[in-house]
C-alpha positions as CSV (number, residue, x, y, z in Angstrom):
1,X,22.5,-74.9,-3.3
2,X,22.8,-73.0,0.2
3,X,24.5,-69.6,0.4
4,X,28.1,-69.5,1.3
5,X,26.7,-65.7,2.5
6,X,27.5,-65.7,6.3
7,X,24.3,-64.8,8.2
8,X,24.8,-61.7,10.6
9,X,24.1,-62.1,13.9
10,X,24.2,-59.4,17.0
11,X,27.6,-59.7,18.7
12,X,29.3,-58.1,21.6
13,X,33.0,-57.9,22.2
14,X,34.1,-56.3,25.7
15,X,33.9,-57.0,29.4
16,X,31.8,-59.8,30.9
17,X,30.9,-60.5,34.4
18,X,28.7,-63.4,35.4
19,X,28.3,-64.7,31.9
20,X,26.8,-60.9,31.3
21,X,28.1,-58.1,29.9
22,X,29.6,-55.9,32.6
23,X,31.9,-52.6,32.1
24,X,33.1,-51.8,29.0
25,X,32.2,-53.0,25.8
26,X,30.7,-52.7,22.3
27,X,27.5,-54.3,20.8
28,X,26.6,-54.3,17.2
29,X,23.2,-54.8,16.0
30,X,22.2,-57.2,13.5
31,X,20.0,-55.2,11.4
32,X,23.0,-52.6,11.5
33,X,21.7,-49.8,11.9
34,X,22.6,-49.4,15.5
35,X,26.2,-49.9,17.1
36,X,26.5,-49.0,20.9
37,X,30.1,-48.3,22.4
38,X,30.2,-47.6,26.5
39,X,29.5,-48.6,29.7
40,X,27.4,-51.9,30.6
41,X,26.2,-53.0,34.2
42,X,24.4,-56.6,34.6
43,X,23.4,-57.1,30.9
44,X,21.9,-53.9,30.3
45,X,23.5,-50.5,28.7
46,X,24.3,-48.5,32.4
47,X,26.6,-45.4,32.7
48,X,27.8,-43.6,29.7
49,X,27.8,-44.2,26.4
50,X,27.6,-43.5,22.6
51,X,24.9,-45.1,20.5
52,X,25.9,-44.6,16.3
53,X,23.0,-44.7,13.9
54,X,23.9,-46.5,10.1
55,X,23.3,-42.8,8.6
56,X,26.0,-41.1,11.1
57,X,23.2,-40.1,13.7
58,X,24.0,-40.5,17.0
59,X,23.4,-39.8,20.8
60,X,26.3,-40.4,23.4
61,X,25.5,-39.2,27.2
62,X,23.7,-41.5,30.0
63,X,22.3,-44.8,30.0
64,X,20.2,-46.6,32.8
65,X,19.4,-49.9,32.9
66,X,19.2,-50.3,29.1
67,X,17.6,-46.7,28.2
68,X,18.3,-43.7,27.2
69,X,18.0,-41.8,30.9
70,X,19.8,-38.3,32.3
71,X,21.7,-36.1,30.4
72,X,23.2,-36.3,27.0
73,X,24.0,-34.9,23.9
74,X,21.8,-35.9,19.9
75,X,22.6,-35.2,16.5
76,X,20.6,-35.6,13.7
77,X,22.2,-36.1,10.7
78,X,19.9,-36.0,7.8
79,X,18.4,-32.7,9.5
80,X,21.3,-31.3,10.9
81,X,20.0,-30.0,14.1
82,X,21.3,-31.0,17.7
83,X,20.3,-31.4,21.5
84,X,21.6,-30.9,24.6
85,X,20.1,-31.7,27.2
86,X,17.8,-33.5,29.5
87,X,16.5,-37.3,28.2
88,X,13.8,-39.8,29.6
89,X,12.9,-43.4,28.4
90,X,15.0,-42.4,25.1
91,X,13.0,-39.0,24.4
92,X,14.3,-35.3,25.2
93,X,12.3,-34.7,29.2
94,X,13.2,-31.6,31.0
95,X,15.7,-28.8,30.3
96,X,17.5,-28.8,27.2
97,X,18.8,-26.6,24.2
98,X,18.0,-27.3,20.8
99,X,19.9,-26.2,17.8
100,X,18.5,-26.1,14.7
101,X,20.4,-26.5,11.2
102,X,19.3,-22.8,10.1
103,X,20.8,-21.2,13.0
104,X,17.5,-20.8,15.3
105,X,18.0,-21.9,18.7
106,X,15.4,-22.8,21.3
107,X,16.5,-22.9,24.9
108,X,14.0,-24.3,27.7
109,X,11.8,-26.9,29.0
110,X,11.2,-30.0,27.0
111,X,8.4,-33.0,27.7
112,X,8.2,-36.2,25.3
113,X,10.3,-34.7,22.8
114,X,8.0,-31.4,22.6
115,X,8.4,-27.9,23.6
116,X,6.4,-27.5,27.3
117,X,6.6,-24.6,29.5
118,X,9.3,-22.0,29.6
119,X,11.4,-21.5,26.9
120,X,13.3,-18.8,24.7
121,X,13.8,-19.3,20.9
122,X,15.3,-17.1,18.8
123,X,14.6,-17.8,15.4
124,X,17.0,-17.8,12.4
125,X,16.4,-13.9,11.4
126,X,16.5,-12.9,15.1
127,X,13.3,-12.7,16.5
128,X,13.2,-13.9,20.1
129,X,10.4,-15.4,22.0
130,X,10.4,-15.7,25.4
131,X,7.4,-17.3,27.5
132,X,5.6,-20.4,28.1
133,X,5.3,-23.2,25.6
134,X,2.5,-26.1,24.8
135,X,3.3,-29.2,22.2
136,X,6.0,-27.1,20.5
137,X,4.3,-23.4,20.0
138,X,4.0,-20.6,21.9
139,X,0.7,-20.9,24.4
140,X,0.3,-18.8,27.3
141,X,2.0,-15.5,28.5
142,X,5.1,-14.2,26.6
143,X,7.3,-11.7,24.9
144,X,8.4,-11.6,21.0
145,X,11.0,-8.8,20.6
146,X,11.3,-8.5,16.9
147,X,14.9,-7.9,15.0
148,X,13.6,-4.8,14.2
149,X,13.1,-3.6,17.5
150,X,9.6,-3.9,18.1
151,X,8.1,-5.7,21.2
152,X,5.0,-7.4,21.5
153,X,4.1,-8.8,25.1
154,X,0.5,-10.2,25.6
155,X,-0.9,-13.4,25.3
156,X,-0.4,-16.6,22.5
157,X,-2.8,-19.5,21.7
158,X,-1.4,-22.1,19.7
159,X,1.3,-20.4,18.3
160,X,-0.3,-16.1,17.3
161,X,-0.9,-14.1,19.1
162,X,-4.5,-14.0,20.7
163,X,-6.0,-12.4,23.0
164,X,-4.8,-8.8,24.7
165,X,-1.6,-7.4,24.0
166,X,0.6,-4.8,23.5
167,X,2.7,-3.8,20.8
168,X,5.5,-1.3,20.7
169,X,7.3,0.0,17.4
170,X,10.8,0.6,17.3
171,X,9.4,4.5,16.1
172,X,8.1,4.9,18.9
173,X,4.5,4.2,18.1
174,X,2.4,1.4,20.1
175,X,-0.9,-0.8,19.1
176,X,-2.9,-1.8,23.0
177,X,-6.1,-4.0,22.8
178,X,-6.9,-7.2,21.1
179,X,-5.8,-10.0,19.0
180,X,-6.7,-12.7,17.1
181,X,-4.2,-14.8,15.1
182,X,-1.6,-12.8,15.0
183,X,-3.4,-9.3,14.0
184,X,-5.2,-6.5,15.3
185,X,-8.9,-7.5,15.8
186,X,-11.8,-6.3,18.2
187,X,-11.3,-3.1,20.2
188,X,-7.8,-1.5,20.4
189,X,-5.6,2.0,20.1
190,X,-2.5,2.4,17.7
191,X,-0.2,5.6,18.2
192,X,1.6,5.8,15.4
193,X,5.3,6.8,14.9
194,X,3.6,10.3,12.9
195,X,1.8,10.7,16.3
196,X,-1.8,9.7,15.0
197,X,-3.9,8.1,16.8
198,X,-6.4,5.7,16.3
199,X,-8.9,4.2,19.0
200,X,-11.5,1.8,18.0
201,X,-12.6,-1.0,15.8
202,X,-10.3,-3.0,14.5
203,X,-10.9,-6.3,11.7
204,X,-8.6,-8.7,10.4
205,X,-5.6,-6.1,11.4
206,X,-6.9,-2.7,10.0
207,X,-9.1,-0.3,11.2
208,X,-12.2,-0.3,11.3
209,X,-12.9,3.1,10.1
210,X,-10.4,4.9,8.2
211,X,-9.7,8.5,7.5
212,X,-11.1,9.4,3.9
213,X,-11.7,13.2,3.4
214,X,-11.8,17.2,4.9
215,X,-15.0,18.9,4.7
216,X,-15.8,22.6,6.1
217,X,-17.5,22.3,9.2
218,X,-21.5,23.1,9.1
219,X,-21.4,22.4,5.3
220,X,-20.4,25.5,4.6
221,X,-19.7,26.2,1.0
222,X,-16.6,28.8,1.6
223,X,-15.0,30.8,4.3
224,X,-15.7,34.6,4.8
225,X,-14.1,37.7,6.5
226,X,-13.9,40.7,6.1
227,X,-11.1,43.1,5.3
228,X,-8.0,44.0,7.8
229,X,-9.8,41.3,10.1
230,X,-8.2,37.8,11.4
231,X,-10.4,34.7,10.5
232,X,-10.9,31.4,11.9
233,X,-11.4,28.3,9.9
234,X,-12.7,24.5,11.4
235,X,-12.9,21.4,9.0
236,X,-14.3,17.7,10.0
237,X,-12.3,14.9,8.9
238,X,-14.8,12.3,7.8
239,X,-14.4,8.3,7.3
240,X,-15.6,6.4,4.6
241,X,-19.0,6.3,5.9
242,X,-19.3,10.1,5.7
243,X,-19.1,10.7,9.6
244,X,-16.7,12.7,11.5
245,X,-13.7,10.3,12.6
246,X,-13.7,11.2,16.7
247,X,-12.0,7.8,17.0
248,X,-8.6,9.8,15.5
249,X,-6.2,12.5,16.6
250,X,-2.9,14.0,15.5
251,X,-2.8,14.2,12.1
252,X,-1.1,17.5,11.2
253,X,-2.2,19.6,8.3
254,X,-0.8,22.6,7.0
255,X,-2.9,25.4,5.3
256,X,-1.8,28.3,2.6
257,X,-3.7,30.2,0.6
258,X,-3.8,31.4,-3.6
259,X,-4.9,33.9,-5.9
260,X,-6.3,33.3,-9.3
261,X,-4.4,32.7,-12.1
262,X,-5.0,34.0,-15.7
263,X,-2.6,32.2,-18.4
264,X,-0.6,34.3,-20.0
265,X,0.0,34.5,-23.7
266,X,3.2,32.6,-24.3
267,X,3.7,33.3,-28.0
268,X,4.5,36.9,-27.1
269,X,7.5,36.3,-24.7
270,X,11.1,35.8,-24.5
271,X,13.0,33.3,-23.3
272,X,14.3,35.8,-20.1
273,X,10.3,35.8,-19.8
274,X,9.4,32.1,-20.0
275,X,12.3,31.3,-17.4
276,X,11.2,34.4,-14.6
277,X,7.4,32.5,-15.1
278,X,8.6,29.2,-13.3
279,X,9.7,30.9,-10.2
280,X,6.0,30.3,-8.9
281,X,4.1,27.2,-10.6
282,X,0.3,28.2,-10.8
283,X,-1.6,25.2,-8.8
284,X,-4.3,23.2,-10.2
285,X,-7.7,23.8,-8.3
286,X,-11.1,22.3,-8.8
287,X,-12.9,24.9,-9.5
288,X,-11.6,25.5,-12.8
289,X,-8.7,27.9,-12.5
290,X,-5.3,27.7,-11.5
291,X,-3.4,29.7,-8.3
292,X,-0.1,31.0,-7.9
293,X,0.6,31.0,-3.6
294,X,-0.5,33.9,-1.6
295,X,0.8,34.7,1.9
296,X,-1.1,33.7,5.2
297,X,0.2,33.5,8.3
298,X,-1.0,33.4,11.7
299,X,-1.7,36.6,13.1
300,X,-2.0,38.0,17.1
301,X,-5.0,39.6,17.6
302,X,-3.2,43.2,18.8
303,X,-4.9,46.2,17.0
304,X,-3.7,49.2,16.8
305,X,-5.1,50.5,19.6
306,X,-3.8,47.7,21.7
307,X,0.0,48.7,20.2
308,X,-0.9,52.5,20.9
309,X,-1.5,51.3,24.1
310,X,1.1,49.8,24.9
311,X,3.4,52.5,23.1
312,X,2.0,55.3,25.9
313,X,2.6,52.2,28.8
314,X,6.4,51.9,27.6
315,X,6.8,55.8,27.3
316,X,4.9,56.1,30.4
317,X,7.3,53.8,31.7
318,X,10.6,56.1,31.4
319,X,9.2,59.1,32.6
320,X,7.9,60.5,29.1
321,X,4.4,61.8,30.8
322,X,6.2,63.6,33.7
323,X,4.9,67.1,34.0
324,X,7.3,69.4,31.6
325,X,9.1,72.2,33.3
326,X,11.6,75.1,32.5
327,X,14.6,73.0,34.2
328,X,13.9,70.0,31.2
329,X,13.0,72.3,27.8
330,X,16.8,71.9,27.0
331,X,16.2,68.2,27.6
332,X,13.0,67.9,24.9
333,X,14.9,67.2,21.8
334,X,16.5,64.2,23.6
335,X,13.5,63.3,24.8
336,X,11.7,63.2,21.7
337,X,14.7,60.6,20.1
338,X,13.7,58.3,22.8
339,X,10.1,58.8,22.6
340,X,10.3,58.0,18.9
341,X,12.9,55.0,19.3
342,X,10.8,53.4,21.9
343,X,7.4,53.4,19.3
344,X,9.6,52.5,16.8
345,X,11.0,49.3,19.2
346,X,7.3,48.3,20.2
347,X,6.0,48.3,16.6
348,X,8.7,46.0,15.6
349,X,8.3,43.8,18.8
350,X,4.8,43.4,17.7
351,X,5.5,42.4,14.2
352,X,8.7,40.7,14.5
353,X,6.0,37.3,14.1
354,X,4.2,38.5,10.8
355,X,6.9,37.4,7.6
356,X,8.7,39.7,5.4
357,X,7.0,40.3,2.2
358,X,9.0,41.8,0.1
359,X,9.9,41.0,-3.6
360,X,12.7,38.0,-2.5
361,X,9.2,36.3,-2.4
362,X,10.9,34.2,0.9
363,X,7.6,33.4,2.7
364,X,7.1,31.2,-0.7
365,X,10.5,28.8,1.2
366,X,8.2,28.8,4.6
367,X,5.7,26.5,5.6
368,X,2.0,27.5,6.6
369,X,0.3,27.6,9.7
370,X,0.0,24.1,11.3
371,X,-3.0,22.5,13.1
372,X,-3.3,19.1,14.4
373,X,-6.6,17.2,14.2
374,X,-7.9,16.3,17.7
375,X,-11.0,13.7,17.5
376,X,-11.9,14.1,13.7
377,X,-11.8,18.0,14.2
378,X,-8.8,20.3,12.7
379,X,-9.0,24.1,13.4
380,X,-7.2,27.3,12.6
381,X,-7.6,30.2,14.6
382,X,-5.7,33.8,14.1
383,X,-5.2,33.3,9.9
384,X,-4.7,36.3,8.3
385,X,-4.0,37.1,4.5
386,X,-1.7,40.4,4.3
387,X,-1.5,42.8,1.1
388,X,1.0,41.2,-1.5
389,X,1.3,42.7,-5.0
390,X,1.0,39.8,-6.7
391,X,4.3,39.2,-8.9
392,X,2.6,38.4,-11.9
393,X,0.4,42.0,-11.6
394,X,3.7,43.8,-11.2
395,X,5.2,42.0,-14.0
396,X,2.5,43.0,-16.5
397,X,3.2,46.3,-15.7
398,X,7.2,46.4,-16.0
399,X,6.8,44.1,-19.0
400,X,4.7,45.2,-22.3
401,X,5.0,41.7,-24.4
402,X,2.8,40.3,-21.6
403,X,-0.7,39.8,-22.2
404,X,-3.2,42.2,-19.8
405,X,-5.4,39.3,-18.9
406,X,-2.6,37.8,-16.9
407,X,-3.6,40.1,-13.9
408,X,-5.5,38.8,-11.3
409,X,-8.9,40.1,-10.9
410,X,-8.8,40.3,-7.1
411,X,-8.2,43.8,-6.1
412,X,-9.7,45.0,-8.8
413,X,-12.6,47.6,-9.5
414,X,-15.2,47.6,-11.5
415,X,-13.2,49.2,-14.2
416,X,-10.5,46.7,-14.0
417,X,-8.3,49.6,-12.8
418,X,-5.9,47.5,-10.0
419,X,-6.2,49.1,-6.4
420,X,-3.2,50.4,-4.3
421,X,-2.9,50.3,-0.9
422,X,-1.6,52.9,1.5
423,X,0.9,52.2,4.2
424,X,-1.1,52.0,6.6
425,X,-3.3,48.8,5.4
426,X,-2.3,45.7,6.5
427,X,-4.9,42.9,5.0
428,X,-5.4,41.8,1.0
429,X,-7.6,43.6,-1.1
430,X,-11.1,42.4,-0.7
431,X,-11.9,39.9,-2.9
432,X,-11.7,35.7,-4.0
433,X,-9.1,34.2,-2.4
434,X,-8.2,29.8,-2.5
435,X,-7.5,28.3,0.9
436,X,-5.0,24.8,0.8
437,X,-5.3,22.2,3.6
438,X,-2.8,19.8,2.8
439,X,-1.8,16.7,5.0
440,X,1.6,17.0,6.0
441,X,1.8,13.9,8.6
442,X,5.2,11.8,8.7
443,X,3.2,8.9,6.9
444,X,6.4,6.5,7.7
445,X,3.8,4.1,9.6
446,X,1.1,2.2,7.3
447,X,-1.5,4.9,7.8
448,X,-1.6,7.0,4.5
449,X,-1.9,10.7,3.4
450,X,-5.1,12.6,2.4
451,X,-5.8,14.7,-0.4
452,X,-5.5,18.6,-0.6
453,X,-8.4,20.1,0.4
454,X,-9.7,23.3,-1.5
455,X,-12.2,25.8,-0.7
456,X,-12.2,29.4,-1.4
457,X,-12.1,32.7,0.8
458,X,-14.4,35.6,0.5
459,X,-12.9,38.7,1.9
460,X,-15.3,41.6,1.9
461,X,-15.0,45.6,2.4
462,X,-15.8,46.6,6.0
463,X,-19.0,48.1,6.0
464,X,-19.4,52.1,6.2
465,X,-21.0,53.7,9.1
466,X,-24.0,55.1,7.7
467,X,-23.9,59.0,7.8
468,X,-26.4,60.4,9.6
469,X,-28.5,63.2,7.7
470,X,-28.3,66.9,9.5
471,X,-32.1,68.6,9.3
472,X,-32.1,71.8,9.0
């Protein structure tokens, strides 16, 4: 028995001209998936019009002869995204603007439905591409300014970036050299927001070499000086290959300095005690023996005789050496005021750099001398370790609970007796002393901080002018 089920046929209802459809008119399709509402022009689909996919896609804009042709407007439903733009033969051809359904946007040439020559696209967290385009990536010369603010402009194949470029961070830092998909390969230099600097070797986005350890320079076991005297101190910072790192600068390090540390015996003290002991935490050392911080600062290399010097030049300089006379004796006690004043201005000009050390202990809130590595090399010139009681010496002796061997052998003598220095005597005692390199770089960038560096300081007695016998 045949189907009483009507069979479904293409039909047109609208304008007709010659037996063909002309003007306006609609046109359903007998598989149904298509329904075309607009203009018509000798048969064919010509002018504007809206063509409605089963699944509520659609593309209304201009039609000639029976295509898709000119400019028009697509939405896909099941994706979501949208065009606007340019069309040939049906597919997008020429300049358009794609929207896509998670807020990304590409703006720019089209070809066969494809992304081909210029075009910007800003993706959906904000990063925007602009430059030239081949089968929908990035190909060519062009810029990708990150949300976060930093800028890449250099060259793309197939989408990464390949090739030379350059990179700025929003910090401030820049990579310039090479590339290979997307990341730092083959020869290039990084500046860092911290100011280091890297130039060299790069593979599969890191460096090549990295930074790894401080050693003394000339594998020098410790540093030595002798007393009231500046020293100088150089260190090479060595890769992991054990060779001096010339391919980096600017790394900042920071250097202090430490006296040894005898424990104390804590069963003998009070609580007033135990609380006055964690003003200065002794520091762990390798060489078996904990510090507490000693003062060094950086010190001009004026003597005395240089400020004597320049005492008799400021004196000289108001008159002070004229030739005395009866007319100025009633004038001499004045005189000698100002004459005292003006040493007592120059000495404090002199010193006003050196810190305070007095028993506030503030140098222990200030930071040490700096030095920034250039070309694996760090270097401190003018150090120089003033006399400090140490607090825990002057403790013992206020305080009888505490146990003796808490005092510091340095500045000792060969009784145990501690030394005193006079006035006059600026440097430590002679003695061992710890020097502290630490790495004090803003490590914000992906570069990382080194260990502390320990080595110690010999300061020796200055040697005596041998006395000359008198023969009689």
């Amino acid at each position: 028995m045949p189907s009483s089920k009507p069979l479904r046929t293409n039909y047109y209802t609208g304008e007709i001209s010659n037996q063909l459809r002309d003007g306006f008119g609609v046109y359903v399709y007998k598989n149904k998936f298509f329904r075309y509402e607009g203009d018509w022009a000798k048969g064919k689909k010509h002018g504007h019009g809206k063509l409605i996919m089963a699944d509520g896609s659609y593309y209304e804009g201009e039609f000639k002869d029976g295509e898709i042709e000119g400019h028009g407007f697509r939405k896909w439903q099941h994706t979501g995204h949208s065009y606007s733009g340019e069309f040939r033969a049906g597919e997008m051809h020429g300049h358009g603007v794609m929207d896509y359904a998670d807020g990304s946007q590409y703006k720019g040439q089209f070809e066969n439905n494809c992304r081909q020559g210029g075009g910007i696209f800003v993706d959906s967290c904000g990063n925007r591409y602009e430059g030239t385009w081949h089968n929908n990536k990035q190909n060519g010369a062009g810029t990708l300014i990150f949300q976060n603010g930093d800028v890449f402009e250099g060259t793309f194949v197939r989408g990464s970036r390949q090739g030379d470029g350059l990179l700025r961070f929003q910090n401030g830092g820049y990579y310039t050299g090479q590339w290979h998909d997307d990341k730092f390969s083959g020869e290039g230099k990084i500046v860092y927001g911290s100011g280091v600097e890297y130039t060299g070797l790069w593979l599969n986005g890191g460096q090549a070499l990295n930074a790894k350890e401080l050693v003394l320079t000339d594998s020098r076991k410790r540093v030595e000086c002798t007393e009231n005297q500046n020293f100088a101190v150089k260190f090479n910072l060595l890769d992991q290959n054990g060779n001096v790192l010339a391919e980096e600068s600017g790394r900042k390090f920071e250097i202090s300095a430490g006296i040894k540390y005898a424990a104390q015996n804590k069963s003998h003290q009070s609580l007033l005690e135990l609380i006055e002991d964690i003003e200065e935490k002794p520091i762990a050392t390798p060489f078996g023996y904990d510090v507490l911080p000693y003062p060094l600062i950086l010190q001009d290399d004026a003597s005395e005789e240089d400020m004597q010097s320049l005492v008799d030049m400021t004196i000289t300089e108001q008159g002070e050496k004229a030739t005395p006379s009866d007319d100025v004796s009633v004038n001499r006690k004045d005189d000698t005021d100002s004459i005292s004043h003006t040493r007592e201005f120059v000495k404090q000009s002199l010193e006003e750099t050196n810190a305070s050390f007095d028993d506030s202990r503030s140098w222990l809130q200030n930071t040490g001398p700096i030095s920034v590595a250039l070309e694996g090399v760090v270097t401190f010139e003018n150090l120089f370790l003033p006399y400090f009681a140490p607090k825990q010496a002057e403790d013992t002796k206020s305080k009888k609970s505490r146990d003796p061997s808490a005092v510091s052998s340095i500045g000792s003598d060969a009784k145990g007796n501690t030394a005193h220095k006079s006035s006059g005597d600026k440097g430590a005692l002679p003695g061992e002393y710890v020097l502290l390199v630490k790495d004090v770089t803003d490590h914000a960038s992906c570069e990382s901080r080194l260990d502390t560096f320990f080595t110690t300081l010999v300061i020796g007695a200055p040697k005596q002018p041998k006395k000359s016998k008198t023969k009689i």
